[in-house]
N, C-alpha and C positions, 0 to 999 in steps of 0.2 A: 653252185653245185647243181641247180634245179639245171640249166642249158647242160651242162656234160652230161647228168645223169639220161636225161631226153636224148640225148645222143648215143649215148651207151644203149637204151635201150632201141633206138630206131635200128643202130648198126647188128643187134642180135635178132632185131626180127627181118631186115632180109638175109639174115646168115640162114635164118630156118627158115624162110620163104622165098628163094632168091629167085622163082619163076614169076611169082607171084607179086613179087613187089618191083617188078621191072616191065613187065607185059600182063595188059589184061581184058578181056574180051571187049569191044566197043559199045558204049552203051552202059555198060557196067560203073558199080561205083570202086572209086580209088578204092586197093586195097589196103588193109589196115595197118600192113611190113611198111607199104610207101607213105602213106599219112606218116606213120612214127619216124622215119627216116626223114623228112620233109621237116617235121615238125622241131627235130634236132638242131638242124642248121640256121631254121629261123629262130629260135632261142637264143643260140649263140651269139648270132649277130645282133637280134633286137637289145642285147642287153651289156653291148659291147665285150670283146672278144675275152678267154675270160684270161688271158695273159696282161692285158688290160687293168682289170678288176683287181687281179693279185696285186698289182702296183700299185691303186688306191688303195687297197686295203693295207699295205706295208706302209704306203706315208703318209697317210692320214690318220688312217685306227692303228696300227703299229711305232708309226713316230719312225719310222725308218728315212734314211737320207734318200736327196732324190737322186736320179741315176747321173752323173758329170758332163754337164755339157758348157765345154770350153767355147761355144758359140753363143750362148744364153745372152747375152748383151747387145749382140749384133741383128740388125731388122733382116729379116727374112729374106728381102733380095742379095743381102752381100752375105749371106753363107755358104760354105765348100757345096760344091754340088756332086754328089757322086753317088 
């Protein structure tokens, strides 16, 4: 929830700063819309995606089945490639 929420809030502050958090004079430091914007995407990824996360948390903390995979038996090189 923390990586979405960072995202949520990076994505409303260039909505209210969008000159600002795209362009900014040379020399100057990153503005604070880009740092939260910035800061979103790296969350998300450092802490794997979080479509991800839902899935462990359904089959491991939930007990939930894992998703079908009629390849699961077969090594790596001999499955369907597409």
């Amino acid at each position: 929830m923390h990586a979405e929420l960072t995202e949520r809030v990076g994505r409303l502050a260039t909505e209210l700063e969008p000159l600002g958090a795209v362009a900014w004079d040379a020399g100057e430091p990153m503005p604070e819309a880009t740092r939260q914007f910035l800061a979103g995407k790296t969350f998300s990824i450092a802490g794997g995606t979080s479509e991800i996360q839902r899935n462990i948390i359904g089959e491991r903390v939930l007990g939930l089945p894992k998703d079908p995979d009629p390849e699961r038996e077969l090594p790596f090189a001999e499955r369907a490639r597409g």
